[in-house]
C-alpha positions in Angstrom: -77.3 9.0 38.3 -77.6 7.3 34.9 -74.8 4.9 33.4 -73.3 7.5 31.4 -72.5 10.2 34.1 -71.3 6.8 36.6 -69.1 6.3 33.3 -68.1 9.9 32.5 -67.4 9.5 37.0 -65.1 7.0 37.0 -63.1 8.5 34.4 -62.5 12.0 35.8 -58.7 12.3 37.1 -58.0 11.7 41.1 -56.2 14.7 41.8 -53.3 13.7 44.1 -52.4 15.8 47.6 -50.2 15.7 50.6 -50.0 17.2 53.3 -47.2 19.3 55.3 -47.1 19.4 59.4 -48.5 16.4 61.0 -49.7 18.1 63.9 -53.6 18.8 65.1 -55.2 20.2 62.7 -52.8 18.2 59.4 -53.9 14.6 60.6 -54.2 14.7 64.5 -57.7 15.9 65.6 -59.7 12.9 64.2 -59.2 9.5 62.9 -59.9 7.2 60.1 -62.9 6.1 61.5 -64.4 9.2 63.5 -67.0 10.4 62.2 -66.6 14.2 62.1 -64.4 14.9 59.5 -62.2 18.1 61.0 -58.0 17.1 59.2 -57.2 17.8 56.3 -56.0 14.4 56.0 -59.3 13.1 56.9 -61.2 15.2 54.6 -58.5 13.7 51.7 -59.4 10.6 52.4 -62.8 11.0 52.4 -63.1 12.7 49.5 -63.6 10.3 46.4 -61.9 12.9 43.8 -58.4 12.9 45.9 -56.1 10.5 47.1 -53.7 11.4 49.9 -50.2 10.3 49.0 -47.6 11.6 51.4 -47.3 13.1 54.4 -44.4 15.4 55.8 -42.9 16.7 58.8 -39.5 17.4 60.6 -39.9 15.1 63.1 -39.7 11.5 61.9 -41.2 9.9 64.5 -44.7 12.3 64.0 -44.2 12.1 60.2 -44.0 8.0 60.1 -46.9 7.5 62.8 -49.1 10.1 60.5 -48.5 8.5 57.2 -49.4 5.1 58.8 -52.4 6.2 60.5 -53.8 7.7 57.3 -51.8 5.5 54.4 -49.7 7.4 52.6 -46.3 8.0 52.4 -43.9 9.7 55.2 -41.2 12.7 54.6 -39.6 14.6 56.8 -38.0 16.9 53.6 -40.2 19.3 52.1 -38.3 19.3 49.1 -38.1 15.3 48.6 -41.6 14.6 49.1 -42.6 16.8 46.3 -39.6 16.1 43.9 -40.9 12.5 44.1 -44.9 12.8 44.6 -45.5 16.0 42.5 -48.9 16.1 43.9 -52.0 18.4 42.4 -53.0 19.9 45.7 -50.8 20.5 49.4 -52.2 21.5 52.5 -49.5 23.7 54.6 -50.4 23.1 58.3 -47.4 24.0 59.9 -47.0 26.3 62.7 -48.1 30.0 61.6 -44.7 31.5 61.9 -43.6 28.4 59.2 -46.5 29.3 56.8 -44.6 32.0 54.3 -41.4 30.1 54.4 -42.7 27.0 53.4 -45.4 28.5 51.1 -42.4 30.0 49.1 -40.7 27.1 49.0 -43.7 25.2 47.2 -43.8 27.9 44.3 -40.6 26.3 42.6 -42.8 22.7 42.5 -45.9 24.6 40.7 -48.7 22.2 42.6 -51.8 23.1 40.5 -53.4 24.7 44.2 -51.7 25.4 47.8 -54.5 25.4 51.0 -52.7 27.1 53.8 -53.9 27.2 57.3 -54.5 30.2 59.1 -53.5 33.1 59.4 -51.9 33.0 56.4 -48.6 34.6 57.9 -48.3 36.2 60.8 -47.3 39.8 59.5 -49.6 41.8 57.3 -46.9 43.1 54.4 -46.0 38.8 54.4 -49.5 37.9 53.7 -49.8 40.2 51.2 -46.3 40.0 49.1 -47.0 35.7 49.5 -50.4 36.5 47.7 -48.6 38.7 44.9 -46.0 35.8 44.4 -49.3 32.9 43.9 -50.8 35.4 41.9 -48.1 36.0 39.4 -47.1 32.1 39.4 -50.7 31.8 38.7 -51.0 28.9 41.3 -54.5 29.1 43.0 -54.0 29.6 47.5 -57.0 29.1 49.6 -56.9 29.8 53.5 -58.3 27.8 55.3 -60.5 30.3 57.3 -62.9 27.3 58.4 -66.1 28.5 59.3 -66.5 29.9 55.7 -67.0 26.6 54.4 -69.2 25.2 57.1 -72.8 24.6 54.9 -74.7 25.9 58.1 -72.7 29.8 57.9 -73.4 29.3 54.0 -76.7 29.3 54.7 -77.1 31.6 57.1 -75.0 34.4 54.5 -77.7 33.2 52.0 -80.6 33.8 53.8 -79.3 37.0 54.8 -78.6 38.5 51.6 -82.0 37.4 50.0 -83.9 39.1 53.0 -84.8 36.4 54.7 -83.5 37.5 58.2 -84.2 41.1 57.4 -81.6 43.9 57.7 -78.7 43.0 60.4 -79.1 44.8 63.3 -76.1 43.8 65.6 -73.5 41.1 66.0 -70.9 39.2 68.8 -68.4 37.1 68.7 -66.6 35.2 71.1 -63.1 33.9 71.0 -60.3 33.1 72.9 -56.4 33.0 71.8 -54.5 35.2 70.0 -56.9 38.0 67.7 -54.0 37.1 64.8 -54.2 33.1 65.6 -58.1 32.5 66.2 -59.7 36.3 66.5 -59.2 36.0 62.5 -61.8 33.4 62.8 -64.5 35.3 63.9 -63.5 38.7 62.1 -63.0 36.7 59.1 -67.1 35.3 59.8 -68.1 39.1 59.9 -66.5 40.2 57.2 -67.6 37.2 54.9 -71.1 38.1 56.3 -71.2 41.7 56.9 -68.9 43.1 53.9 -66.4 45.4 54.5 -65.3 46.8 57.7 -66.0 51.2 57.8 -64.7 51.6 61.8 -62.9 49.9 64.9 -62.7 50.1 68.4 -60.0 48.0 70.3 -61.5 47.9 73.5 -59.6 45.8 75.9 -56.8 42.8 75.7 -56.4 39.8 77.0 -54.2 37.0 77.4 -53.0 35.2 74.1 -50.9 32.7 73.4 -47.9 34.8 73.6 -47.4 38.7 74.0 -47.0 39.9 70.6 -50.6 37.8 69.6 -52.7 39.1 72.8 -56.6 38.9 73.0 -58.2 42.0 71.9 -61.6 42.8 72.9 -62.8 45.5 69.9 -65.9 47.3 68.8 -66.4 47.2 64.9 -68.9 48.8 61.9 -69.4 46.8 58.7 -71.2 47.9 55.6 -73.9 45.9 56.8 -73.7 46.0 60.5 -73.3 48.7 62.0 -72.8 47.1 65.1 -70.2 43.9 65.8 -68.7 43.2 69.0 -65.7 40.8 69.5 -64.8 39.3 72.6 -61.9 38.0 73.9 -61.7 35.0 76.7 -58.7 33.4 78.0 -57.8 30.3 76.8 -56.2 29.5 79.9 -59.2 29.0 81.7 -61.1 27.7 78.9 -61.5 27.6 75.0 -64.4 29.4 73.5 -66.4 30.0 69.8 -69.6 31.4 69.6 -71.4 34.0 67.0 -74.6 36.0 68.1 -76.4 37.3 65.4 -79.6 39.6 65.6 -81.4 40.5 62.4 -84.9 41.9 61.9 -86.6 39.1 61.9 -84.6 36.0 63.1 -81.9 35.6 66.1 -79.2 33.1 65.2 -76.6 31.9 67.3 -73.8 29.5 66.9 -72.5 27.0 70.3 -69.9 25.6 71.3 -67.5 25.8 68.3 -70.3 25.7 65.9 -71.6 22.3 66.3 -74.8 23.0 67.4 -76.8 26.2 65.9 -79.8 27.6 67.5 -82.5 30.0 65.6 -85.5 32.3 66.7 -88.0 34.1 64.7 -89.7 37.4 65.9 -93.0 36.8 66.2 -96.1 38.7 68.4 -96.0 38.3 72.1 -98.8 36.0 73.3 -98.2 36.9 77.0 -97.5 40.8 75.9 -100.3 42.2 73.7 -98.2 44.9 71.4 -94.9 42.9 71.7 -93.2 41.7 69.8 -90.6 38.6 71.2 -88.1 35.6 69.9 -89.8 32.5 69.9 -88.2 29.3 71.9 -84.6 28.3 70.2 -85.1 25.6 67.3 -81.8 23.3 67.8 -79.7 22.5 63.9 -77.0 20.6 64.1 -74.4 22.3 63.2 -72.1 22.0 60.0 -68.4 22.4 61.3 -68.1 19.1 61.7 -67.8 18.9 58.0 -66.1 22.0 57.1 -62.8 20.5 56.4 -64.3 18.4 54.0 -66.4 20.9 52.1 -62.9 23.6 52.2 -61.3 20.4 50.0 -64.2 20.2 47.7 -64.4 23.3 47.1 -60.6 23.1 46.0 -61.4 20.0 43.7 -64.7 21.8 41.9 -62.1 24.7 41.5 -59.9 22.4 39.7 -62.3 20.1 37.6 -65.1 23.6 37.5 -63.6 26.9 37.9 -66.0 27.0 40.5 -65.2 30.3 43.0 -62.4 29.7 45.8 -64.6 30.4 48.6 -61.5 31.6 50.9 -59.0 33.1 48.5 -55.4 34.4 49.4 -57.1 38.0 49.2 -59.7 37.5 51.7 -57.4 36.1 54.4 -55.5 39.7 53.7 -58.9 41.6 54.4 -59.2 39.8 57.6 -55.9 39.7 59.0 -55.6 43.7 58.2 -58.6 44.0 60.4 -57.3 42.0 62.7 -53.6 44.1 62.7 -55.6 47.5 63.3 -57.0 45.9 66.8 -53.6 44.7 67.6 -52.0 48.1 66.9 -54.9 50.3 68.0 -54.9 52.4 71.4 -57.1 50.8 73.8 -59.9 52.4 75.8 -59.5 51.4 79.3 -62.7 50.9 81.6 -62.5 53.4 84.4 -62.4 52.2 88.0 
């Protein structure tokens, strides 16, 4: 980088942000020297475009030992803590049934972008009158629908839609929790790769984290899949994220939340003459580790660029409709 650009660098504005809920996923799953970066908090104070400023939460307690873990300011009013900070960008990670109250609530303070956890709300016809309101008050809302902004499913998508993997020839995804509260993970991951969805099955349900947000175990088409299974654990027994993916040409699979990726190529059998076979797995690290960071800086290029939101208000509607449709659907029970 020449002296100029290091010049123009230092120059551009630090956009300001805070962050609302000081629970897991707001400041609690990492720390200021971990090096995954998975909080928003932590992916604001990594980034060298934003400065974290305040941090709110009802409880004073959680809000006070957040703000000192990760420097900034403590709240326990909504309203306060932007009246005073009137910060460029707020992350809303308070518990889903919070989300559309609070998200109506920052429209009056006209932050310059809102990231929202997800699912955006937990009711469809929410969702969408919240992404109406944005829209019309012109104030950018990203989801934070997290595996979209991990580099390694960026790549994937890529190499997909170039025809590097070849058509798609079949899909599953594995989940556990709630299809509205972490199904809309891996629907969201098929639809950001797969396009739009053309059919559904619900197949079976499964415990969730309470009765009105079950499991559901579902057959689905995409425009290009035609075949996608999703499949529901129990997070009782134990917590689960995984993506199977089968193309033409490569197999590509995503473990144990995403952290590590594994890839095989089709290639002619040496043992079977007229075969053809997946080679052995090639281990990649993968990139969820960083997602949080990259879902921020993709919020800052938005500002400074007009680069693309790669998670927009409308896409966590596609999903979560999808994801509604299972919920709703009749399910077909296995015979015994």
């Amino acid at each position: 980088m020449n002296m100029s650009a290091k010049n123009k660098r230092k120059k551009a504005k630090r956009y300001t942000a805070v962050v609302i809920g000081a629970g897991r996923i707001g400041v609690g799953f990492d720390t200021p020297k971990s090096k995954d970066v998975i909080t928003h908090a932590k992916a604001y104070t990594r980034h060298a475009d934003v400065e974290l400023v305040g941090i709110c939460d009802a409880d004073a307690r959680r809000a006070h030992d957040a703000a000192k873990k990760w420097g900034a300011s403590a709240f326990t009013s909504i309203d306060k803590m932007m009246e005073e900070l009137r910060p460029d960008i707020v992350s809303v990670c308070v518990p889903d049934a919070q989300h559309i109250p609070v998200l109506k609530q920052l429209v009056a303070y006209k932050p310059k972008l809102v990231i929202c956890e997800k699912p955006l709300a937990t009711r469809l016809s929410d969702a969408r009158a919240t992404v109406k309101l944005y829209t019309q008050r012109r104030i950018p809302l990203m989801v934070n629908l997290s595996r979209r902004f991990d580099p390694r499913m960026q790549e994937i998508r890529a190499a997909f839609l170039k025809g590097t993997y070849g058509k798609a020839l079949a899909a599953t995804a594995t989940y556990a929790n709630g299809v509205i509260h972490n199904g809309t993970h891996m629907v969201d991951l098929l639809h950001f790769l797969f396009g739009k969805r053309v059919s559904q099955q619900a197949l079976v349900r499964m415990p969730g984290i309470h009765d009105l947000d079950p499991g559901v175990g579902a057959f689905l088409a995409f425009e290009k899949c035609k075949q996608a299974y999703l499949i529901a654990g129990d997070a009782k027994k134990y917590s689960i994220v995984e993506l199977d993916l089968y193309f033409e040409k490569y197999r590509v699979r995503l473990c144990d939340f995403g952290f590590p990726m594994m890839e095989q190529v089709a290639q002619e059998s040496a043992q079977f003459p007229g075969y053809r076979v997946l080679s052995k797995p090639r281990i990649k690290s993968g990139g969820w580790s960083m997602a949080a960071y990259h879902l921020i800086d993709n919020a800052v290029q938005h500002l400074r660029k007009g680069i693309p939101l790669i998670c927009t208000g409308q896409d966590a509607i596609q999903t979560q409709g999808s994801c509604e449709i299972l919920l709703t659907s009749h399910y077909v029970h296995p015979r015994h």
